[in-house]
Biopython code that builds the backbone (N, CA, C, O; Angstrom):
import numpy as np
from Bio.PDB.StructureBuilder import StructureBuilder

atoms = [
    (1, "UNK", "N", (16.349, 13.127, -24.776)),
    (1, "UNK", "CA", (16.611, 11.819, -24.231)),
    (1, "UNK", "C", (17.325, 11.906, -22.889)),
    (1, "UNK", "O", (17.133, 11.065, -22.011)),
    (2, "UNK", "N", (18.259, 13.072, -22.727)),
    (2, "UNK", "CA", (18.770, 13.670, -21.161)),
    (2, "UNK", "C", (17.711, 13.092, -20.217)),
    (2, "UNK", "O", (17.907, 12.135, -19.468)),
    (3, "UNK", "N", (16.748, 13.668, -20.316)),
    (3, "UNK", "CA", (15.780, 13.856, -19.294)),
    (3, "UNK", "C", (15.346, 12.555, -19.036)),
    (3, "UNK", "O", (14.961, 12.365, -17.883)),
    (4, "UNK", "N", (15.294, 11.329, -20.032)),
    (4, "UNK", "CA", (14.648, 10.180, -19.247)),
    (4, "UNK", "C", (15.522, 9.166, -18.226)),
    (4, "UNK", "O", (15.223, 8.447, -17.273)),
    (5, "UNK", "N", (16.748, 9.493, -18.930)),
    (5, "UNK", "CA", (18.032, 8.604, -17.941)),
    (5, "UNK", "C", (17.908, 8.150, -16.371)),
    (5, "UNK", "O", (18.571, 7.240, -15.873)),
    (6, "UNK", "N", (16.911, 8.973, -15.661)),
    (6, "UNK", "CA", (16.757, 9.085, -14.112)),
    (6, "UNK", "C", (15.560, 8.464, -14.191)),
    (6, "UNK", "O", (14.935, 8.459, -13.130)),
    (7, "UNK", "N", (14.744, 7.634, -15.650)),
    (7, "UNK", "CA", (13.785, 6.668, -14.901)),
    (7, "UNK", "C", (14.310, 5.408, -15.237)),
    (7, "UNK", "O", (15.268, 5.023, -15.907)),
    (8, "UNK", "N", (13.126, 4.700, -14.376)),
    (8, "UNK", "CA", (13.374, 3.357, -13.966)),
    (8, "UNK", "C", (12.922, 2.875, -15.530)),
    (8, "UNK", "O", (12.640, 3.672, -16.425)),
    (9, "UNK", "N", (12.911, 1.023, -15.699)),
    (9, "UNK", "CA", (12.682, 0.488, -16.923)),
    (9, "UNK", "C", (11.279, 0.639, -17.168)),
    (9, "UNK", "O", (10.888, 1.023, -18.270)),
    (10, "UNK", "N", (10.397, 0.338, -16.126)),
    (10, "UNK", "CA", (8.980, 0.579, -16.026)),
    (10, "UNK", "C", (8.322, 1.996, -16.212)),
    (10, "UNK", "O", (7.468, 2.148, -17.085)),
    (11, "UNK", "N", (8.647, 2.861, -15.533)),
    (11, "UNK", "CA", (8.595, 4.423, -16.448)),
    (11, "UNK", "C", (9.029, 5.145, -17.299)),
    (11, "UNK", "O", (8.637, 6.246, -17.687)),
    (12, "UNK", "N", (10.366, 4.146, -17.792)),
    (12, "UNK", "CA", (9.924, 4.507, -19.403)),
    (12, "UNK", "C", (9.128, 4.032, -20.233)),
    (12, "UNK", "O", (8.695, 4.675, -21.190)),
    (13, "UNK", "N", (8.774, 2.604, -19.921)),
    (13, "UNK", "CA", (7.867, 1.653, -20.962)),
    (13, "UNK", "C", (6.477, 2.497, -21.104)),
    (13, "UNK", "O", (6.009, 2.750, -22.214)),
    (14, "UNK", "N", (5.689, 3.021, -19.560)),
    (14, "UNK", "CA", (5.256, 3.943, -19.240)),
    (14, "UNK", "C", (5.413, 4.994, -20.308)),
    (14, "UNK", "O", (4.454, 5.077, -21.074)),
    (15, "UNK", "N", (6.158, 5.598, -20.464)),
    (15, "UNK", "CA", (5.791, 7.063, -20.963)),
    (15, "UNK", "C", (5.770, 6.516, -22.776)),
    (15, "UNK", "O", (5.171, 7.013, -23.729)),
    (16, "UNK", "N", (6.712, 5.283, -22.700)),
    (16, "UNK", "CA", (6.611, 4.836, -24.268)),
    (16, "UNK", "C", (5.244, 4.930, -24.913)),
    (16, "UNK", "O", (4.943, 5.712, -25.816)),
    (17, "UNK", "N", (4.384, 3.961, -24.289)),
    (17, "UNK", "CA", (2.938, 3.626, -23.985)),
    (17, "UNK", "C", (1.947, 5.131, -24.394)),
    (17, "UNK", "O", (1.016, 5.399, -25.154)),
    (18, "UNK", "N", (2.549, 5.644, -23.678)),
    (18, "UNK", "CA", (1.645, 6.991, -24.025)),
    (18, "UNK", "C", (1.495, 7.794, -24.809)),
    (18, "UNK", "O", (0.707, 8.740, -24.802)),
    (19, "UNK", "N", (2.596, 7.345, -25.919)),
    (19, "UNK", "CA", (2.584, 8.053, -27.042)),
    (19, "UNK", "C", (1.261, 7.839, -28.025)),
    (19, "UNK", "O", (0.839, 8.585, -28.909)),
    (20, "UNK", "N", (0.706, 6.437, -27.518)),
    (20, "UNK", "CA", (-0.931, 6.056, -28.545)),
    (20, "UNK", "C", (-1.848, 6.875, -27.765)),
    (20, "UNK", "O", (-3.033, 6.656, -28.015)),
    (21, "UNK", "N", (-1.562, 7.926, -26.723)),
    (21, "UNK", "CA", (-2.822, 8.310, -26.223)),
    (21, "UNK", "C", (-3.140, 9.756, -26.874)),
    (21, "UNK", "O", (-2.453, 10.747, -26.625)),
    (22, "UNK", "N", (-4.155, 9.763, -27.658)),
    (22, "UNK", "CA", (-4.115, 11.010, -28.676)),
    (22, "UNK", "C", (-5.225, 11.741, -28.409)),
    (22, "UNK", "O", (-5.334, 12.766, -29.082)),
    (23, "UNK", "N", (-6.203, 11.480, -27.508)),
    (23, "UNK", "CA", (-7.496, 12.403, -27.099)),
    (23, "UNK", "C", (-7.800, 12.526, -25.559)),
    (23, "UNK", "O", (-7.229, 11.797, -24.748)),
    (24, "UNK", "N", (-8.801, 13.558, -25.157)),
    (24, "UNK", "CA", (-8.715, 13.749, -24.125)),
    (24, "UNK", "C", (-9.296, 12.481, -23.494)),
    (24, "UNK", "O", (-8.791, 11.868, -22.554)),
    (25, "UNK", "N", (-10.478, 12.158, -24.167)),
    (25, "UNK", "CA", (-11.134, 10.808, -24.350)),
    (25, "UNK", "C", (-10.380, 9.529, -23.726)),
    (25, "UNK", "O", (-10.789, 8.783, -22.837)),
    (26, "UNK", "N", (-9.145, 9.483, -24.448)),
    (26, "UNK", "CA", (-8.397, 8.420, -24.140)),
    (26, "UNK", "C", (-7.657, 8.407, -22.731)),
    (26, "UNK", "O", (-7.600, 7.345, -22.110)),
    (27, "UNK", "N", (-7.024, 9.702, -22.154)),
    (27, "UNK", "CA", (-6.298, 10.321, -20.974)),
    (27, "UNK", "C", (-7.407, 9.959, -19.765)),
    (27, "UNK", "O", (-7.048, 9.600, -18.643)),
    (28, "UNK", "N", (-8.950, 10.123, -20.208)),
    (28, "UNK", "CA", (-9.880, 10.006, -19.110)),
    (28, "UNK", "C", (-9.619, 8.069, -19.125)),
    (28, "UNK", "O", (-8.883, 7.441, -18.364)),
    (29, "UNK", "N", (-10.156, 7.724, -19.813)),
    (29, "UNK", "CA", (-10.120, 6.494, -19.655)),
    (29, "UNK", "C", (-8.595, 5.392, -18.970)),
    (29, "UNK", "O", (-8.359, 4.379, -18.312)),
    (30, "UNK", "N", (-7.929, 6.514, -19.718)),
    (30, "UNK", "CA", (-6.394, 6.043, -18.346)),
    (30, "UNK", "C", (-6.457, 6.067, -17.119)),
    (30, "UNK", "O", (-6.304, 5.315, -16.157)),
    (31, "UNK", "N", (-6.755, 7.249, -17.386)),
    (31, "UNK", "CA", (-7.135, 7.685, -15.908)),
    (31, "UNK", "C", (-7.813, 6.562, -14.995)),
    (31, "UNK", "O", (-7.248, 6.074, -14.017)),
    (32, "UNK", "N", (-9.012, 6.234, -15.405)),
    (32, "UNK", "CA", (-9.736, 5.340, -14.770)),
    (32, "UNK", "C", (-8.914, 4.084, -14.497)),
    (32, "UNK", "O", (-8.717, 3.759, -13.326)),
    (33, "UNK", "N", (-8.266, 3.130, -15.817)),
    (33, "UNK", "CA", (-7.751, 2.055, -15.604)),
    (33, "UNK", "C", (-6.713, 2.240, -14.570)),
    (33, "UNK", "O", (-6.358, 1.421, -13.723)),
    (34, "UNK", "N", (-6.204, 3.650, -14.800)),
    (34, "UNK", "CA", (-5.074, 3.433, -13.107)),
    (34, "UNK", "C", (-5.592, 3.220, -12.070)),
    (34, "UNK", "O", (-5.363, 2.158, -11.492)),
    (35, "UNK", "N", (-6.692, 4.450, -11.375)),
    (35, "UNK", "CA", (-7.314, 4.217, -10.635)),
    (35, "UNK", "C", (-7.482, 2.668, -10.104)),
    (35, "UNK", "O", (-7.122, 2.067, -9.092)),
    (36, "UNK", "N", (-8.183, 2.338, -11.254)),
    (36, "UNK", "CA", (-8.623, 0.921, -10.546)),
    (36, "UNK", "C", (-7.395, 0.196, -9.961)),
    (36, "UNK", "O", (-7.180, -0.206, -8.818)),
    (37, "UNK", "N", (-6.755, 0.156, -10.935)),
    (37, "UNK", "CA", (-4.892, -0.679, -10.754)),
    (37, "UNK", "C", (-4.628, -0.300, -9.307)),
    (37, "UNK", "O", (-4.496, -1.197, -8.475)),
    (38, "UNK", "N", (-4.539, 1.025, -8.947)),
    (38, "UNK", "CA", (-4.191, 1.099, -7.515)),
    (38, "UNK", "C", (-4.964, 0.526, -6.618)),
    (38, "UNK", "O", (-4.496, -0.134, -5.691)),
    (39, "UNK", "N", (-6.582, 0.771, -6.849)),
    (39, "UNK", "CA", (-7.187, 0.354, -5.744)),
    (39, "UNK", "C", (-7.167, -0.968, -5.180)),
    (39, "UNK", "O", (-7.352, -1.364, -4.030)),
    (40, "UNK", "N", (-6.784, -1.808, -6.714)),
    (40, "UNK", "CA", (-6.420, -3.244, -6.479)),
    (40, "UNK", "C", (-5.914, -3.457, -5.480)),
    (40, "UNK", "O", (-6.429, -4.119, -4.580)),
    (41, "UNK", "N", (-4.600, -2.842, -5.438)),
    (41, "UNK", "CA", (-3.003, -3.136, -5.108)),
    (41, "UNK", "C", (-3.141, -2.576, -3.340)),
    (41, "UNK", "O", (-2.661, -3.079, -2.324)),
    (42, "UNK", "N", (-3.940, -1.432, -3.513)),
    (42, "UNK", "CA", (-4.138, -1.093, -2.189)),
    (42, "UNK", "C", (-5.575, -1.624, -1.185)),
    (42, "UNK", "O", (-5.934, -1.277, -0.060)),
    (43, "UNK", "N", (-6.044, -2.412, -1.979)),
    (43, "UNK", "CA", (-7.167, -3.292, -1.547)),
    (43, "UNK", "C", (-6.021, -4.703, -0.875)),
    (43, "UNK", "O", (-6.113, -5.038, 0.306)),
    (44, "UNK", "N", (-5.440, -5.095, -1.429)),
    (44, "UNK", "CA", (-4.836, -6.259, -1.778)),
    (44, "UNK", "C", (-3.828, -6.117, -0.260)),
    (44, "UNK", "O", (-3.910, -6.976, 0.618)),
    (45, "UNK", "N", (-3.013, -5.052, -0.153)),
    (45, "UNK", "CA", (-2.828, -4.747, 1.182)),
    (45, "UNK", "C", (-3.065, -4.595, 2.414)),
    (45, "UNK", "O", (-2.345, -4.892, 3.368)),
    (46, "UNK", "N", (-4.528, -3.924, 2.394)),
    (46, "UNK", "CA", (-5.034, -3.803, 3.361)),
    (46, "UNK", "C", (-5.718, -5.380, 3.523)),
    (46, "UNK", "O", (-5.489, -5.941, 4.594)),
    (47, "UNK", "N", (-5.954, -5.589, 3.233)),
    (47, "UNK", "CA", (-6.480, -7.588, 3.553)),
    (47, "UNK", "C", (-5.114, -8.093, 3.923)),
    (47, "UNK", "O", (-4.963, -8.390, 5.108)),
    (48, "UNK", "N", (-4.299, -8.210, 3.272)),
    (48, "UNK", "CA", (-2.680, -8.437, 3.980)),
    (48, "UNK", "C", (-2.968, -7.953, 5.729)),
    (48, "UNK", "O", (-3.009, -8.615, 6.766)),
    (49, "UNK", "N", (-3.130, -6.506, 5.438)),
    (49, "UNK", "CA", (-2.455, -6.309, 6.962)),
    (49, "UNK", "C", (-3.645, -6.677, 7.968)),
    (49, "UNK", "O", (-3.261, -6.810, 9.131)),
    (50, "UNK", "N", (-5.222, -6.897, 7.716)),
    (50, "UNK", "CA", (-5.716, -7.599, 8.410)),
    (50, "UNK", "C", (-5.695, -8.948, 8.438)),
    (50, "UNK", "O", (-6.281, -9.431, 9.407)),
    (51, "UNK", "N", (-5.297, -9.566, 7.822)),
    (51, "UNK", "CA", (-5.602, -10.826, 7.811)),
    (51, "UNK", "C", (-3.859, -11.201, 8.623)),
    (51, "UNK", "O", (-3.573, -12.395, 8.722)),
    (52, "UNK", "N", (-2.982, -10.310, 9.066)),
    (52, "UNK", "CA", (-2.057, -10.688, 9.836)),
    (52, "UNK", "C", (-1.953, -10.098, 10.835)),
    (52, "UNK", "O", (-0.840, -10.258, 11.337)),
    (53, "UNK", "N", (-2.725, -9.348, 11.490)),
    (53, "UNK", "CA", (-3.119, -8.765, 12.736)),
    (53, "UNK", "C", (-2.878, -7.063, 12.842)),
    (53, "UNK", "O", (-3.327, -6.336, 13.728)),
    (54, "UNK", "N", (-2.163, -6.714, 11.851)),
    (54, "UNK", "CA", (-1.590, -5.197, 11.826)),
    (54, "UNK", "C", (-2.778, -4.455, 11.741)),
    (54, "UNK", "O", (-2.810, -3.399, 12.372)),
    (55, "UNK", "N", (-3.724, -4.779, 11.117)),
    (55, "UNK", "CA", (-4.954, -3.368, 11.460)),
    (55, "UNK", "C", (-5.918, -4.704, 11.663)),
    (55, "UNK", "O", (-6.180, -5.765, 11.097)),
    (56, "UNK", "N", (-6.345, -3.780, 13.104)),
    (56, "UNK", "CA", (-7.755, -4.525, 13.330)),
    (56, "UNK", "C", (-8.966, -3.415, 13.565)),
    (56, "UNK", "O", (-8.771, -2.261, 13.183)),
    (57, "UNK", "N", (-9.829, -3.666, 14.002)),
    (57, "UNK", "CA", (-11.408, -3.032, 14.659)),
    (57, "UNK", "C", (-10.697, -1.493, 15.461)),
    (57, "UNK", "O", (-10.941, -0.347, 15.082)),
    (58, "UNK", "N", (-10.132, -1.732, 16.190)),
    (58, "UNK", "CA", (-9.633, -1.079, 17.252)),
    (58, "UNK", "C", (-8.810, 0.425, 16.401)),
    (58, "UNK", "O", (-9.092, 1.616, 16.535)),
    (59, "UNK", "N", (-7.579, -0.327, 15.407)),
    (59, "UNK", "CA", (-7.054, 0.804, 14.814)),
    (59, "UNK", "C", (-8.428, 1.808, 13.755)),
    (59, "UNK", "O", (-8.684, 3.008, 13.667)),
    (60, "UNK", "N", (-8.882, 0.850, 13.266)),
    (60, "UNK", "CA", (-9.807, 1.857, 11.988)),
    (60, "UNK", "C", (-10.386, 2.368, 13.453)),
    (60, "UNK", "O", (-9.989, 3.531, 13.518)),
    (61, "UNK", "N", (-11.086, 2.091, 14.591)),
    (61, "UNK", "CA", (-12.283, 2.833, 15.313)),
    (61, "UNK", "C", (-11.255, 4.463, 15.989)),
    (61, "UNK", "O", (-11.640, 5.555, 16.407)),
    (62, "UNK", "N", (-9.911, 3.866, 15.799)),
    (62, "UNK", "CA", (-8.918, 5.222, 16.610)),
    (62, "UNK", "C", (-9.013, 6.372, 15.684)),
    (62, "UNK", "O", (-9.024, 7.557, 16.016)),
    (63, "UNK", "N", (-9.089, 5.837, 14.348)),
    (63, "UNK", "CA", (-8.688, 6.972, 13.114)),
    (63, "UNK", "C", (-10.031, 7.953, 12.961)),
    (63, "UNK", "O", (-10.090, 8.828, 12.097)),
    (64, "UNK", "N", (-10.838, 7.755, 13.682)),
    (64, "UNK", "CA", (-12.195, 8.377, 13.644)),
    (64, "UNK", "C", (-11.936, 9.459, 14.295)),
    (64, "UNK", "O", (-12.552, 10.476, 13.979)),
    (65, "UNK", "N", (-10.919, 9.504, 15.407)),
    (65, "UNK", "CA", (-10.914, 10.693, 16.341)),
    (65, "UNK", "C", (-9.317, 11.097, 16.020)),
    (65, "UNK", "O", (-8.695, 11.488, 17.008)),
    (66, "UNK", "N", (-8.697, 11.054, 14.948)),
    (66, "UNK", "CA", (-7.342, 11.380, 14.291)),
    (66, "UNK", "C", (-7.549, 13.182, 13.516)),
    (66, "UNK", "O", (-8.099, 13.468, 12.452)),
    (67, "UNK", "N", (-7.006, 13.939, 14.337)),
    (67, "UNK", "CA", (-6.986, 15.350, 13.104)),
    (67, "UNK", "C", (-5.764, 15.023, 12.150)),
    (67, "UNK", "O", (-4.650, 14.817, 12.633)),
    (68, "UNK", "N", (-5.964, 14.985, 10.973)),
    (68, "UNK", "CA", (-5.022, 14.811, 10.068)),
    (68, "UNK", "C", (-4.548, 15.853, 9.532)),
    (68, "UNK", "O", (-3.397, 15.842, 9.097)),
    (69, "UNK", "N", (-5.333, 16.956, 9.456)),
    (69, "UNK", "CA", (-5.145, 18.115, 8.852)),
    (69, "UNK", "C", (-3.566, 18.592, 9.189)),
    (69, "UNK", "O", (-2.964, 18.420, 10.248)),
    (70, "UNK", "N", (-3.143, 19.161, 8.117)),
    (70, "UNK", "CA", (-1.820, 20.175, 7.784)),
    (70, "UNK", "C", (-2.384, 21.535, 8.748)),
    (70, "UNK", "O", (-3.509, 21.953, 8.470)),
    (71, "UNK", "N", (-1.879, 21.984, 9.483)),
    (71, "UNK", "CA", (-1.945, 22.932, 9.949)),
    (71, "UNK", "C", (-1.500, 24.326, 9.343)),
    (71, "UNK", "O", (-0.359, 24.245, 8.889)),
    (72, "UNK", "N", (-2.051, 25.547, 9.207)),
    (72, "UNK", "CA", (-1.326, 26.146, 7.765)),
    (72, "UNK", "C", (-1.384, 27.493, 8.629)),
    (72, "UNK", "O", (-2.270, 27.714, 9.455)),
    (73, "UNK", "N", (-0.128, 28.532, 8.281)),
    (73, "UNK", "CA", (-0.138, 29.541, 9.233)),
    (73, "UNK", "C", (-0.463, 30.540, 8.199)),
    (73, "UNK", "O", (-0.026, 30.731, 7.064)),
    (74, "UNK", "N", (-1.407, 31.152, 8.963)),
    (74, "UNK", "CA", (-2.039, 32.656, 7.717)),
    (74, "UNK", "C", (-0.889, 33.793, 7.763)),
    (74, "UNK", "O", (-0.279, 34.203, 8.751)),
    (75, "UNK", "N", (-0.765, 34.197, 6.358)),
    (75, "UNK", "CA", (0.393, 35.065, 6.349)),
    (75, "UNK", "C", (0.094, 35.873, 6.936)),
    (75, "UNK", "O", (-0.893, 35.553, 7.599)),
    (76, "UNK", "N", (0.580, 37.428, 7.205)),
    (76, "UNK", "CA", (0.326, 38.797, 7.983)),
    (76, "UNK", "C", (0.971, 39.631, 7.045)),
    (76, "UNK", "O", (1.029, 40.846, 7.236)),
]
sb = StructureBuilder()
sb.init_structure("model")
sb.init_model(0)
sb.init_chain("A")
sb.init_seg("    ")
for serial, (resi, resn, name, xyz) in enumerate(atoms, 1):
    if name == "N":
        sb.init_residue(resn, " ", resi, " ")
    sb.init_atom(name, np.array(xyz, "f"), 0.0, 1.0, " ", f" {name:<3s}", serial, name[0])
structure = sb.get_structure()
């Protein structure tokens, strides 16, 4: 019980919850319902920030020519 003290009320209800998940079966299908849950939430944002001027045409057309990549140094 140490170990849960450092979560919030929502990640414990969270991990409560997960005690009915008893197959791999079931873990995939979580899986999915999160998925979606986020994409909502991050759908739901991004219409926010266009529909108030923060991303327009211009920013998505910049991110086309963006290197994002982590740059990673080869050991020796």
């Amino acid at each position: 019980m140490e170990q849960l003290q450092g979560l919030t009320t929502a990640q414990y209800e969270i991990i409560n919850l997960l005690s009915c998940i008893n197959s791999d079966e079931d873990v995939s299908e979580l899986k999915s319902v999160i998925v979606q849950f986020l994409n909502s939430r991050l759908q739901k944002e991004i219409d926010h920030l266009w529909d108030n001027g923060s991303l327009t045409d211009a920013h998505v057309a910049a991110w086309q020519h963006e290197h994002m990549r982590t740059p990673y140094k080869h050991a020796q």
